[in-house]
N, CA, C and O atoms as CSV, one atom per row, in Angstrom:
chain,resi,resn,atom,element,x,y,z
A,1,UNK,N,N,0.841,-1.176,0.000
A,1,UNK,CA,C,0.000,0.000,0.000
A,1,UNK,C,C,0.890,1.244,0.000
A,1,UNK,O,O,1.931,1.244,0.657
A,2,UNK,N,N,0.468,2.413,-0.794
A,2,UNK,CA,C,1.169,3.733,-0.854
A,2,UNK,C,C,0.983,4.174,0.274
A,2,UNK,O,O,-0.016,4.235,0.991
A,3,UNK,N,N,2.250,4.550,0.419
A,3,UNK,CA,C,1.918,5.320,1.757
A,3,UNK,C,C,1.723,6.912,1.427
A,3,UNK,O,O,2.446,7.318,0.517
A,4,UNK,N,N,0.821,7.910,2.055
A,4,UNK,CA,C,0.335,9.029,1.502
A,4,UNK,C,C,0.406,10.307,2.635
A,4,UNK,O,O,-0.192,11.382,2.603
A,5,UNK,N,N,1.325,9.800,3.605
A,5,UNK,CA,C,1.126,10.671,4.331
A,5,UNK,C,C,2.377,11.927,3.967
A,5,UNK,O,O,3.362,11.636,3.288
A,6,UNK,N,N,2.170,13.234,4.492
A,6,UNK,CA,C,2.855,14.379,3.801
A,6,UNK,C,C,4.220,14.354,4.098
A,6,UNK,O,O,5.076,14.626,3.256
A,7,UNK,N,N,4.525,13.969,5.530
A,7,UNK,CA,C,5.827,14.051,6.473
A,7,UNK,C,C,6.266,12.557,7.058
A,7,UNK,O,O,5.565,11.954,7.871
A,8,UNK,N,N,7.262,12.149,6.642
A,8,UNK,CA,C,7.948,11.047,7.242
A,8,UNK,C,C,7.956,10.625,9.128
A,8,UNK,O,O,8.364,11.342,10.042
A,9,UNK,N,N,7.490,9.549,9.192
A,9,UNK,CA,C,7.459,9.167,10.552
A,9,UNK,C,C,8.545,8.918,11.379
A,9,UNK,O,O,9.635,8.354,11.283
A,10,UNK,N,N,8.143,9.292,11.909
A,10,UNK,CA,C,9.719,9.057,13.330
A,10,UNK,C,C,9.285,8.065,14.375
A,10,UNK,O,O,8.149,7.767,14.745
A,11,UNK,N,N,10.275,7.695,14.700
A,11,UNK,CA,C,9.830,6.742,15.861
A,11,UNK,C,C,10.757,7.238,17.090
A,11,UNK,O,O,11.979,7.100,17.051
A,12,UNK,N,N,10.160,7.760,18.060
A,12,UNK,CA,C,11.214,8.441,19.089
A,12,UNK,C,C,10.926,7.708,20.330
A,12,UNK,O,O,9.879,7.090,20.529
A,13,UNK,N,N,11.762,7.792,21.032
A,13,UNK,CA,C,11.186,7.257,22.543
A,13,UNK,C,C,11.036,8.793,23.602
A,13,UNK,O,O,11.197,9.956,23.229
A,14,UNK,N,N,10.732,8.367,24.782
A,14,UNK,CA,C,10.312,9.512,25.379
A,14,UNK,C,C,8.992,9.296,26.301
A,14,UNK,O,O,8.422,8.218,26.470
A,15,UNK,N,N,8.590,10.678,26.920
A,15,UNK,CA,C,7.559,10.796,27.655
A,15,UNK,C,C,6.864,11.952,27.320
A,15,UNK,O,O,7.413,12.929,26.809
A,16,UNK,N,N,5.330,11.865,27.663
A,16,UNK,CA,C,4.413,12.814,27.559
A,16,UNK,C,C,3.983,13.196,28.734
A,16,UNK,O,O,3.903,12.388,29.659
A,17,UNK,N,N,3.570,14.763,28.898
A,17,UNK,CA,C,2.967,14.976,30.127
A,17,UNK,C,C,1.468,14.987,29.737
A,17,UNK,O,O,1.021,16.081,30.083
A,18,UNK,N,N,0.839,14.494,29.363
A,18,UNK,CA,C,-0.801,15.269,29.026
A,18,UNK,C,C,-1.585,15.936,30.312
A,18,UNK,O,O,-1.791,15.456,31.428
A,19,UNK,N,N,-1.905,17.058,29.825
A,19,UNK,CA,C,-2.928,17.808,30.461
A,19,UNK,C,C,-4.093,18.571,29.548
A,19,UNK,O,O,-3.936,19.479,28.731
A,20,UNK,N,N,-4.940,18.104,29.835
A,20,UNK,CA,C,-6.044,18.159,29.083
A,20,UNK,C,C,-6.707,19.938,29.062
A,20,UNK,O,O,-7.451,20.249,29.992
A,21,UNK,N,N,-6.427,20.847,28.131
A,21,UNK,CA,C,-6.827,22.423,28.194
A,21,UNK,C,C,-8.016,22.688,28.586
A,21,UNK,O,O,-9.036,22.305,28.015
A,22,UNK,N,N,-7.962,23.406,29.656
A,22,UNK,CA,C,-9.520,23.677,30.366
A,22,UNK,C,C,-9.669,22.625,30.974
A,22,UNK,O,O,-10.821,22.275,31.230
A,23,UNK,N,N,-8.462,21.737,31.423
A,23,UNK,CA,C,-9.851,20.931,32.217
A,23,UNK,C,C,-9.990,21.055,33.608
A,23,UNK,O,O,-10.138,22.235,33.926
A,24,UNK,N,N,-9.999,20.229,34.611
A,24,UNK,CA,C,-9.976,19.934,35.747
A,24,UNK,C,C,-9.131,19.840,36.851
A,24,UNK,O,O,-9.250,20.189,38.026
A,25,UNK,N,N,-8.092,19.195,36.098
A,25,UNK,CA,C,-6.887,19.088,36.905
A,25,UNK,C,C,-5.597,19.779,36.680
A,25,UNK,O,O,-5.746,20.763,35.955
A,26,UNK,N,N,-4.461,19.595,37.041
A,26,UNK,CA,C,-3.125,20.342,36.834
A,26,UNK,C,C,-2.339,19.146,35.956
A,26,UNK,O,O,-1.126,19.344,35.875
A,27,UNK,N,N,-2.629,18.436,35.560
A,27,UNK,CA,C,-2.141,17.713,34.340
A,27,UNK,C,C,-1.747,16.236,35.288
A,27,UNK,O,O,-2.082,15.920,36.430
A,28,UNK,N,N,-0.893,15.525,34.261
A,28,UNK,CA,C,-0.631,14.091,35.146
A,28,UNK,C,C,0.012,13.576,34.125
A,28,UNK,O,O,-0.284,13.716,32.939
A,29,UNK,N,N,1.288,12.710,34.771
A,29,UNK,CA,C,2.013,12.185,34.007
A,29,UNK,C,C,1.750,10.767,33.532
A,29,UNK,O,O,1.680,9.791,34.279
A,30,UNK,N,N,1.627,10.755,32.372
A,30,UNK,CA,C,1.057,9.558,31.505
A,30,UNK,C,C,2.100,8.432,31.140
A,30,UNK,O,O,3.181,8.998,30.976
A,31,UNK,N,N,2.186,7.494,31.005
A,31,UNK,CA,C,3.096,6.417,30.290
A,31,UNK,C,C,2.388,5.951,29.554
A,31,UNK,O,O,1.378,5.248,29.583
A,32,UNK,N,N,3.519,6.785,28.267
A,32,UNK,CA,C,3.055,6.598,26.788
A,32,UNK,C,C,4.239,5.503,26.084
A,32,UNK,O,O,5.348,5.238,26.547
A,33,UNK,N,N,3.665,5.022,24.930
A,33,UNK,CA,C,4.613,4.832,23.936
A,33,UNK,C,C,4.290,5.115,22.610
A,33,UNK,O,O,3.267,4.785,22.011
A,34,UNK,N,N,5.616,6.002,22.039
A,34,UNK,CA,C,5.293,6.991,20.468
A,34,UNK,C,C,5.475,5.916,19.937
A,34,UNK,O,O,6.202,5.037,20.399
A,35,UNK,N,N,4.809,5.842,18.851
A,35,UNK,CA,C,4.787,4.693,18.253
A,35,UNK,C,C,5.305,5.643,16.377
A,35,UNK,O,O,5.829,5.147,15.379
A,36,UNK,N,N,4.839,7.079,16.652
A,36,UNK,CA,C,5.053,7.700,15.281
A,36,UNK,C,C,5.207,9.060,15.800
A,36,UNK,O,O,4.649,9.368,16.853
A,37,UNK,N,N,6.194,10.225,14.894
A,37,UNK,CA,C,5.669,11.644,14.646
A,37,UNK,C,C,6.456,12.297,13.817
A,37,UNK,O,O,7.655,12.168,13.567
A,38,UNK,N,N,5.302,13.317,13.247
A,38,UNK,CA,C,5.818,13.954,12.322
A,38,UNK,C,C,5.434,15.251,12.721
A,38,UNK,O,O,4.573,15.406,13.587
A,39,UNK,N,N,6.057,16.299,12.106
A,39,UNK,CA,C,5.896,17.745,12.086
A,39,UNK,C,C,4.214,18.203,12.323
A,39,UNK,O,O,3.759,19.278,12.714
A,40,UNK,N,N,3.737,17.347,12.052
A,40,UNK,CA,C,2.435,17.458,11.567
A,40,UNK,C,C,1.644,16.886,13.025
A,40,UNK,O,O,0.780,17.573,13.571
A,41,UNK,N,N,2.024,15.683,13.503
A,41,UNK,CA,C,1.101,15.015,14.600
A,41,UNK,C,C,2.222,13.872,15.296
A,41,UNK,O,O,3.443,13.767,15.179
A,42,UNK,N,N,1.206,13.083,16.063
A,42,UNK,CA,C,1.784,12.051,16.903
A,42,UNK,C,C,0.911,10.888,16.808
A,42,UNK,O,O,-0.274,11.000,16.495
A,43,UNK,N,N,1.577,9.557,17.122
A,43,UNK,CA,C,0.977,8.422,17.134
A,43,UNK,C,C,1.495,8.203,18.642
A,43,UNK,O,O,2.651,8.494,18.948
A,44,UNK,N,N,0.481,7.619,19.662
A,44,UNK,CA,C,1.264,6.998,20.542
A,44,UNK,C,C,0.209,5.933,21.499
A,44,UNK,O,O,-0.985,5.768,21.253
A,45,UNK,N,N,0.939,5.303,22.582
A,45,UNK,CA,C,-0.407,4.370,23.000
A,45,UNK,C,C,-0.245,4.586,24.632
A,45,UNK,O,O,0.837,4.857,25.152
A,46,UNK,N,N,-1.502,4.422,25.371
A,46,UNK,CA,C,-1.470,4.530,26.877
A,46,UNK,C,C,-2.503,3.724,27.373
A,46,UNK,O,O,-3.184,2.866,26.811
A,47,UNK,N,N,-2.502,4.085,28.356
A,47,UNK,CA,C,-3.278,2.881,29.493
A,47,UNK,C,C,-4.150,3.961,29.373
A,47,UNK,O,O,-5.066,3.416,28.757
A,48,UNK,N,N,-4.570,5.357,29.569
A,48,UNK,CA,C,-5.073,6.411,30.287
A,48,UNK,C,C,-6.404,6.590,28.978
A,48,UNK,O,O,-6.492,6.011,27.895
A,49,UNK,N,N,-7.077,7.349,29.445
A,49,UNK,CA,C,-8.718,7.641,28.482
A,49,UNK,C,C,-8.668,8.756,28.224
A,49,UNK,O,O,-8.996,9.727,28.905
A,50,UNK,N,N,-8.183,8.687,27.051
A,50,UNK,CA,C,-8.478,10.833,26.378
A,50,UNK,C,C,-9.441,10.609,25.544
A,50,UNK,O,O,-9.832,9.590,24.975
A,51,UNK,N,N,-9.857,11.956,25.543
A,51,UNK,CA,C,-11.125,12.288,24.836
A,51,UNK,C,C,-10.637,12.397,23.412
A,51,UNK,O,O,-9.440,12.669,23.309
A,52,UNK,N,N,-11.300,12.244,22.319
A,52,UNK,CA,C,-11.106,12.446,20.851
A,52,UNK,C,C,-11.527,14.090,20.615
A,52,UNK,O,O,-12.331,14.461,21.470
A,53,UNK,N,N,-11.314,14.679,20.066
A,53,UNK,CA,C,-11.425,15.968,20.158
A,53,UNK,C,C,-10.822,17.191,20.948
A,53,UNK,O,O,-10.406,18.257,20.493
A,54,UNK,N,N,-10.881,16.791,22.140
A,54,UNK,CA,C,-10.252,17.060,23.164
A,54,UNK,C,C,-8.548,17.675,22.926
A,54,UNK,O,O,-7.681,16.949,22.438
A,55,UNK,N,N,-8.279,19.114,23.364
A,55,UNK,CA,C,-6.689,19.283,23.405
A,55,UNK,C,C,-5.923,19.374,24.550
A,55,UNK,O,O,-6.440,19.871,25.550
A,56,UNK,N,N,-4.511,18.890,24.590
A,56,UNK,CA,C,-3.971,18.380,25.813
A,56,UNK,C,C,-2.502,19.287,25.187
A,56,UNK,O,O,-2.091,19.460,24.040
A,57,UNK,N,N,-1.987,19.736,26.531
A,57,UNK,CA,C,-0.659,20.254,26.545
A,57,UNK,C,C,0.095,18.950,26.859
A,57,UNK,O,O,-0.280,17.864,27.301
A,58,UNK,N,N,1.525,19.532,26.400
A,58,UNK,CA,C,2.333,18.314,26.578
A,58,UNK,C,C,3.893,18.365,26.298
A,58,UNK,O,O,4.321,19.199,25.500
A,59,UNK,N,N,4.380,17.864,26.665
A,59,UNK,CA,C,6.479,18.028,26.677
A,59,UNK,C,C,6.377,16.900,26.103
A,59,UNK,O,O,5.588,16.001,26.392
A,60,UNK,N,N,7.431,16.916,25.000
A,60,UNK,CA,C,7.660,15.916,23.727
A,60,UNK,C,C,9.146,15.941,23.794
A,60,UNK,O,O,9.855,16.861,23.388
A,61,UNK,N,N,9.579,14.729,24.402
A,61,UNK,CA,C,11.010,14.497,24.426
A,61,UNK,C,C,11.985,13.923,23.479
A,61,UNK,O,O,12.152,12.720,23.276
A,62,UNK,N,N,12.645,14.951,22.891
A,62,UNK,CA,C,13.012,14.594,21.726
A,62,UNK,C,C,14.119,13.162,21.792
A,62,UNK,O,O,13.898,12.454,22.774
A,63,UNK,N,N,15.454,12.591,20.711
A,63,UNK,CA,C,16.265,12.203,20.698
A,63,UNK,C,C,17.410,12.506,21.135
A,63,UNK,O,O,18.217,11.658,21.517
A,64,UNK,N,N,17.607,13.662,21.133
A,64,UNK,CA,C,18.852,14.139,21.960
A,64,UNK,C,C,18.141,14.961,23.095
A,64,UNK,O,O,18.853,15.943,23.307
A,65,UNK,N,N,17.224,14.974,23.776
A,65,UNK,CA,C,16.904,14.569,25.017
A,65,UNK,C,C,15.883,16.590,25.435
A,65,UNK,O,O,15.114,16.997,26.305
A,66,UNK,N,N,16.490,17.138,24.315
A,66,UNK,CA,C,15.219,18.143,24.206
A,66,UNK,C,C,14.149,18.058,24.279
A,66,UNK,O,O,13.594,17.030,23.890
A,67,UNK,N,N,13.508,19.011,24.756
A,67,UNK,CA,C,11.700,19.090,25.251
A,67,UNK,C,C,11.160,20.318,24.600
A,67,UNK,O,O,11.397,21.499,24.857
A,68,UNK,N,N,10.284,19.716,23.587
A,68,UNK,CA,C,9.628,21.033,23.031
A,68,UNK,C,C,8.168,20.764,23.724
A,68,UNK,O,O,7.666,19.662,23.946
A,69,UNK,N,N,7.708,21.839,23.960
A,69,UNK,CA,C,6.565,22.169,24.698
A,69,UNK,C,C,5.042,22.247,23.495
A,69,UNK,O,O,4.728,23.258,22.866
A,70,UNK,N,N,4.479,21.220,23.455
A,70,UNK,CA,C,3.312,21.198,22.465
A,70,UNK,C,C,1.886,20.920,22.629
A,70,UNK,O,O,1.510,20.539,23.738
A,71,UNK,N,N,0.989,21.066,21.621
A,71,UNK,CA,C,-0.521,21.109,22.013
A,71,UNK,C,C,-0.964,20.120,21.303
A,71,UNK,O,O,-0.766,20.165,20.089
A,72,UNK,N,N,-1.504,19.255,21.745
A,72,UNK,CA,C,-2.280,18.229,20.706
A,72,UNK,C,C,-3.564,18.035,20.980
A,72,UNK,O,O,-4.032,18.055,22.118
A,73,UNK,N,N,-4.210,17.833,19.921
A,73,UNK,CA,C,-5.633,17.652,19.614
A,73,UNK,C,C,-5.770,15.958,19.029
A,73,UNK,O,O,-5.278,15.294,18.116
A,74,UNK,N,N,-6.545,15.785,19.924
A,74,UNK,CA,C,-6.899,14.176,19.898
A,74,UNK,C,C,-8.107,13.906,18.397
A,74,UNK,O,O,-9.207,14.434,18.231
A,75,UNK,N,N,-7.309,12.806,17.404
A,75,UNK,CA,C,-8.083,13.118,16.405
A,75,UNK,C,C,-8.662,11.646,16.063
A,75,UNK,O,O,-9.633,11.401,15.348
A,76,UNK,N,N,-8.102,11.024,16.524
A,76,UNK,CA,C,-8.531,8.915,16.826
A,76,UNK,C,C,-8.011,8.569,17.950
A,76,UNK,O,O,-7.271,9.211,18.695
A,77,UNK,N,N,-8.679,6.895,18.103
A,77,UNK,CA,C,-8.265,6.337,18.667
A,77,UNK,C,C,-9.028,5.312,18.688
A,77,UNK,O,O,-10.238,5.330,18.465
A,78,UNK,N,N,-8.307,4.278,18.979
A,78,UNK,CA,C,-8.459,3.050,19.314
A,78,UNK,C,C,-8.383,2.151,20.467
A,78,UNK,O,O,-8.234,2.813,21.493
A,79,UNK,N,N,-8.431,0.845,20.692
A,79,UNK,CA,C,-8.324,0.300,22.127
A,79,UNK,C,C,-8.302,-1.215,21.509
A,79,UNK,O,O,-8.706,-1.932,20.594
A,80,UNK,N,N,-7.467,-1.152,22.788
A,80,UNK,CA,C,-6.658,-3.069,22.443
A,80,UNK,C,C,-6.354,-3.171,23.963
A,80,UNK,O,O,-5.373,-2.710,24.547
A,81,UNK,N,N,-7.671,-4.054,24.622
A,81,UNK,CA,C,-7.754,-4.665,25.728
A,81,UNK,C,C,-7.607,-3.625,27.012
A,81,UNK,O,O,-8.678,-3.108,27.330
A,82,UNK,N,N,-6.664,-3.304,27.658
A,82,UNK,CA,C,-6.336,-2.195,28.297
A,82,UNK,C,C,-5.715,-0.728,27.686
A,82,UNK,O,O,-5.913,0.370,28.205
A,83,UNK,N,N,-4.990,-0.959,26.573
A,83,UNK,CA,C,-4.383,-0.495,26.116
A,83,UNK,C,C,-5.187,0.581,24.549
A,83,UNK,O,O,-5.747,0.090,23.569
A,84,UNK,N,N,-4.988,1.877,24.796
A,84,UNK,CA,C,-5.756,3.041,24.322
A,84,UNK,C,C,-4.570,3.404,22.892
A,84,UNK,O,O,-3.394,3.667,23.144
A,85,UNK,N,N,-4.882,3.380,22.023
A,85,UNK,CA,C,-4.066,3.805,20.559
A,85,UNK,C,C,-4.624,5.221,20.138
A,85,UNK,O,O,-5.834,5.430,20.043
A,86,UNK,N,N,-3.820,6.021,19.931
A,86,UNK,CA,C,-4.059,7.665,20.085
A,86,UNK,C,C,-3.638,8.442,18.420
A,86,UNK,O,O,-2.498,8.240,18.001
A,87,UNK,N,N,-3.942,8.711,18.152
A,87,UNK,CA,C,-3.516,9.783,17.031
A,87,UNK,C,C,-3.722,11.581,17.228
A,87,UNK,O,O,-4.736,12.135,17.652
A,88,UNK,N,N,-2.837,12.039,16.922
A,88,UNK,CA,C,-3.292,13.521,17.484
A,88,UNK,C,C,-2.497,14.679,16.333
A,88,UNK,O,O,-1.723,14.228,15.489
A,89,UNK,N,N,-2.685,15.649,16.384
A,89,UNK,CA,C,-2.178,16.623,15.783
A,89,UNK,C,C,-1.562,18.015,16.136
A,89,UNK,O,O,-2.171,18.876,16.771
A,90,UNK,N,N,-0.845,18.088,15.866
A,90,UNK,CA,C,-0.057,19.036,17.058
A,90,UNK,C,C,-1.145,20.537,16.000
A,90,UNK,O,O,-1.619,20.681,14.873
A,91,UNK,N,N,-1.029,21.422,17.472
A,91,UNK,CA,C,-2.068,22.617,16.882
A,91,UNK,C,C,-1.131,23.850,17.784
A,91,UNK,O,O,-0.752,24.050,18.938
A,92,UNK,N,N,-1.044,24.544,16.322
A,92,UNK,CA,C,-0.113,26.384,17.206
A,92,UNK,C,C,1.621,25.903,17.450
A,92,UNK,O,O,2.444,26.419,18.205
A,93,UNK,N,N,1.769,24.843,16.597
A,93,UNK,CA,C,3.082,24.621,16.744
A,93,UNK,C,C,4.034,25.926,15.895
A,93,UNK,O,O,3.892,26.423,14.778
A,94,UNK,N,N,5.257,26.240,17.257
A,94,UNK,CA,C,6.225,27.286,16.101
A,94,UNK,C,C,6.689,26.457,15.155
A,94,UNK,O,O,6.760,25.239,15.323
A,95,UNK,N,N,7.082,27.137,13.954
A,95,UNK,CA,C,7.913,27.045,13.373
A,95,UNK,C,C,9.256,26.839,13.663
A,95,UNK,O,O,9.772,26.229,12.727
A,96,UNK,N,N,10.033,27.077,14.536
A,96,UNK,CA,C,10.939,26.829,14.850
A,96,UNK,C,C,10.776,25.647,15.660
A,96,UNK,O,O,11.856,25.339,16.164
A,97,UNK,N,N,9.805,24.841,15.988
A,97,UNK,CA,C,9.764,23.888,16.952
A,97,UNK,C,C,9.250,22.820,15.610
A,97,UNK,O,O,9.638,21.667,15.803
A,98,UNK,N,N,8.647,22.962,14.620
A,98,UNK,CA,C,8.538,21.893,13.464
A,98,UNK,C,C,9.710,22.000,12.421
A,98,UNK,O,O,9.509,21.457,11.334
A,99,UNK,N,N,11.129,22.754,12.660
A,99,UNK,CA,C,12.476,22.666,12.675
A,99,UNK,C,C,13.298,22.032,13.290
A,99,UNK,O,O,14.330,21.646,12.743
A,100,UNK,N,N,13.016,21.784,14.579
A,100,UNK,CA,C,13.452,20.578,15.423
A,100,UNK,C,C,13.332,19.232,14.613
A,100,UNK,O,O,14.006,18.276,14.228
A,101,UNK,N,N,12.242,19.677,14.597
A,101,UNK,CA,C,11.815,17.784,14.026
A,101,UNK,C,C,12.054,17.471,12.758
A,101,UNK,O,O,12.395,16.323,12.474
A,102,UNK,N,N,11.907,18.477,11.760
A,102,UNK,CA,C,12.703,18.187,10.522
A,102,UNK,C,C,14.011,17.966,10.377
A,102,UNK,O,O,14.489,17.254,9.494
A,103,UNK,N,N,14.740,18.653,11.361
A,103,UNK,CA,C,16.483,18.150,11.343
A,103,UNK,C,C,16.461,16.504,11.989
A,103,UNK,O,O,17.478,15.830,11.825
A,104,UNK,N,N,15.642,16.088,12.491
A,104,UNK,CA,C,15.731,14.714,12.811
A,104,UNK,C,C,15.229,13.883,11.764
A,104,UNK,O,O,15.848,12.946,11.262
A,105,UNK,N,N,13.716,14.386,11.357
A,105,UNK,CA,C,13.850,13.709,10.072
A,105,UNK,C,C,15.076,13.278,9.293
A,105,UNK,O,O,15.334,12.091,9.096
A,106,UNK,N,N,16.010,14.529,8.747
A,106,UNK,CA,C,16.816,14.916,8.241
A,106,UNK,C,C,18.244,13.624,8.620
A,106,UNK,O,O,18.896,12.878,7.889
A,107,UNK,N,N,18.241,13.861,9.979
A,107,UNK,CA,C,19.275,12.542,10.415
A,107,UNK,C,C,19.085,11.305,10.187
A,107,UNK,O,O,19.813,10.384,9.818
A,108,UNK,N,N,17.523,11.450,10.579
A,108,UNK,CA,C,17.172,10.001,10.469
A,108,UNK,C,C,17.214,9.001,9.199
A,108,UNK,O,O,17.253,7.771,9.153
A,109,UNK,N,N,17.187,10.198,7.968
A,109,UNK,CA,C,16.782,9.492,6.395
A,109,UNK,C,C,18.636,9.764,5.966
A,109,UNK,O,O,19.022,9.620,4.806
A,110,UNK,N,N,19.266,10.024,6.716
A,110,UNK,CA,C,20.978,10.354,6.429
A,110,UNK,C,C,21.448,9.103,6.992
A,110,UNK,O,O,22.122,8.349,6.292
A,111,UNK,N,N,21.126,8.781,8.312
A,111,UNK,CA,C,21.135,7.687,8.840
A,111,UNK,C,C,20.982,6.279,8.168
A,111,UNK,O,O,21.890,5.473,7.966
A,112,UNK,N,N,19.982,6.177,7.937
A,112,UNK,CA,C,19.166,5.253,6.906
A,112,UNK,C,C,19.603,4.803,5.848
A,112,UNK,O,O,19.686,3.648,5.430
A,113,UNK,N,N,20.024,6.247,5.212
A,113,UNK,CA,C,20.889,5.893,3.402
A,113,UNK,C,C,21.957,5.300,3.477
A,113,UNK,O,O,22.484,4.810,2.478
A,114,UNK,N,N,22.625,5.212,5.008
A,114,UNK,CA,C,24.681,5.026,5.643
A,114,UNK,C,C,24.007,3.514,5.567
A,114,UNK,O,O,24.616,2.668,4.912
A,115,UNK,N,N,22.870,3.184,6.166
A,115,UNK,CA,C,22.876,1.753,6.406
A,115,UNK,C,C,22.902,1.380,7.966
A,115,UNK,O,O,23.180,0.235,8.324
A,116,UNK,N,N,22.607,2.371,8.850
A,116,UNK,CA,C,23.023,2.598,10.333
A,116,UNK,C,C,21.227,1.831,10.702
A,116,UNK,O,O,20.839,1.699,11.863
């Protein structure tokens, strides 16, 4: 199958803080796993119940161990037994912070071509 998406996927490791905008609480630390991201959004999976629609602040820990500070909007999801499958889209991201992630792209497909 073609793949059609605009921006190349990353697979990073890391942690999310989600806190859900407007909501209730002062946020809470989630154990996630990214499973994808691009400039554009995030793939990742948790134990925890977010709303679809719903936007959540959040620290996105990069590869070399940077934290860009981002907003995501919950746009799917799925569920596998305990386990919650998330898709989201980052919303009000700088430009200079979807520069971050293109220079990793950037390593990552440099990386790739070496054979690493």
């Amino acid at each position: 199958m073609e793949d059609k998406r605009k921006h190349k996927r990353l697979e990073l490791s890391g942690e999310l803080l989600l806190k859900e905008l407007g909501g209730p609480d002062n946020g809470e630390v989630a154990d996630i796993e990214i499973h994808d991201c691009s400039r554009d959004g995030i793939g990742f999976s948790t134990d925890k119940a977010l709303t679809i629609g719903s936007n959540y602040e959040a620290n996105l820990t990069l590869w070399n161990k940077d934290k860009i500070h981002v907003f995501i909007q919950i746009v799917r999801a799925d569920k596998e037994g305990d386990i919650f499958r998330y898709g989201g889209i980052f919303i009000g991201m700088p430009d200079a912070d979807q520069m971050r992630i293109q220079v990793y792209e950037t390593v990552t497909d440099e990386l790739e071509h070496q054979g690493h």
